[in-house]
N, C-alpha and C positions, 0 to 999 in steps of 0.2 A: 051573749057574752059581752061585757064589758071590762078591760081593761082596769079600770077606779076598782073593781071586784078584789084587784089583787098588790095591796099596797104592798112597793118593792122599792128599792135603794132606800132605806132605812137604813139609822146606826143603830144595831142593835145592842152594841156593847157600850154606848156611850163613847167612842172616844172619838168623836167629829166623822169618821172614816164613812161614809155610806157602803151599803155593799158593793154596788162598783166599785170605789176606792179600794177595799179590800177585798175584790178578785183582780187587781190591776196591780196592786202590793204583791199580792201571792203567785200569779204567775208570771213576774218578771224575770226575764232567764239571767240576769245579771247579778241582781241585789241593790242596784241603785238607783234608785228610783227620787225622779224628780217634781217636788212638789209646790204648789203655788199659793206662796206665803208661809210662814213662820211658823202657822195653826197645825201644818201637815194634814189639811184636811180632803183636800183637792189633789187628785197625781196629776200631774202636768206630761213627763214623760221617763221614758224607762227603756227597757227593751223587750218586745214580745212577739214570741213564735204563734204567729193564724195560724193553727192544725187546718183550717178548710181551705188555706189557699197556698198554705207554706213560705209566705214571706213573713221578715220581719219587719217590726213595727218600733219609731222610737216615740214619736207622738200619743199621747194618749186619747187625744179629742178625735184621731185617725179610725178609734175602736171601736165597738159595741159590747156590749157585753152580753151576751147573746143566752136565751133557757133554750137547753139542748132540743127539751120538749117545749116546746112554745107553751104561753099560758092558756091563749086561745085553743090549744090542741088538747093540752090539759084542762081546759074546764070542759070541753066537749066529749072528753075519755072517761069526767066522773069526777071533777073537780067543781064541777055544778054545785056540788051535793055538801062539800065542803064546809064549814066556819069560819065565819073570816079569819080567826088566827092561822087556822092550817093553811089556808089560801095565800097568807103574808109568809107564811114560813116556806112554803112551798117557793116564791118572787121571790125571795133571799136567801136560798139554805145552800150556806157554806159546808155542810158536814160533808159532803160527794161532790170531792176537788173537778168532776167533770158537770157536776150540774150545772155549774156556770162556765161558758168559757169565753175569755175576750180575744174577738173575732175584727175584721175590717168590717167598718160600717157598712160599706155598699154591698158584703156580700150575707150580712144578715138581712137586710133591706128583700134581697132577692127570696132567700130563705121565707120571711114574711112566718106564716101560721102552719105551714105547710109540716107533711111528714115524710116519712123516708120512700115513700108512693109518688110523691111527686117534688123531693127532692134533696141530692145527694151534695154535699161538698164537691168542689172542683178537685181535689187534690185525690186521685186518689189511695195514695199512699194511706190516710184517713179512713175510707170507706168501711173497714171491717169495726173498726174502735167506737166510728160514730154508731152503728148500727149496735153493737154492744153497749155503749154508754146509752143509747133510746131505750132498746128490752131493760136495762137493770132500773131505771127512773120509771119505766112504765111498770115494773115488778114491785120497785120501792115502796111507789106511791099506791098502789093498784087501781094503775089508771087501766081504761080498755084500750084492744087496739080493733081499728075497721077492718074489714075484710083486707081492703086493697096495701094497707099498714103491712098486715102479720104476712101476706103474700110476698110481699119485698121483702120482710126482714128474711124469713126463713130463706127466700133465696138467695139474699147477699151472704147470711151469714155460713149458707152452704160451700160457700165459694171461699171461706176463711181457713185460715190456717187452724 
């Protein structure tokens, strides 16, 4: 696995915005989001709900933007196998508002490559949702899951409303 495999924060619509920028745009709980310079290329700050920690955030450079399924988890699920475009598409795809979500840096940091086997958001108000939003990207995409994977998920998600 390498990382360069999976060229991510691109604009792909042309209008300056990287995908960070427009997943920091789109889940802002407010609507006002503040940007640095005139370009509106860069979000500076805004207001955003961390689903894994439950606070909020008004700094932007405070975030991550975090793939629910990590790429390192996804390339090792069958993302290997990939072309580069679907691998780019995969590092930036806006169309499933949960594939990306912007998170506190230090707690994606923590997160790292890992899966829902070794490790869950602190919050767990979260817990049922993240494990939902993992199965449907691991479905989406048909990625695999490891033994120790599909073992958590069925038992968190037994435990769901």
């Amino acid at each position: 696995y390498k990382r360069t495999l999976y060229k991510h924060w691109i604009d792909e619509d042309g209008d300056c915005q990287n995908t960070r920028a427009e997943v920091l745009i789109r889940d802002d709980d407010d609507g006002v989001v503040e940007f640095k310079g005139q370009d509106q290329c860069e979000v500076l700050g805004g207001t955003w709900f961390d689903p894994y920690t439950g606070q909020t955030f008004r700094v932007a450079k405070d975030l991550d933007v975090d793939h629910v399924v990590p790429l390192k988890n996804a390339h090792e699920s069958g993302a290997w196998a990939w072309s580069e475009e679907k691998r780019k598409e995969y590092a930036n795809y806006l169309k499933y508002n949960k594939h990306l979500l912007a998170v506190i840096a230090s707690e994606n940091r923590k997160k790292g490559d890992k899966g829902p086997d070794r490790y869950m958001p602190p919050r767990k108000a979260f817990h049922c949702e993240y494990v939902q939003i993992w199965v449907k990207i691991k479905e989406d995409w048909e990625l695999e899951m490891t033994e120790a994977e599909g073992e958590t998920v069925q038992k968190l998600l037994a435990q769901c409303p």
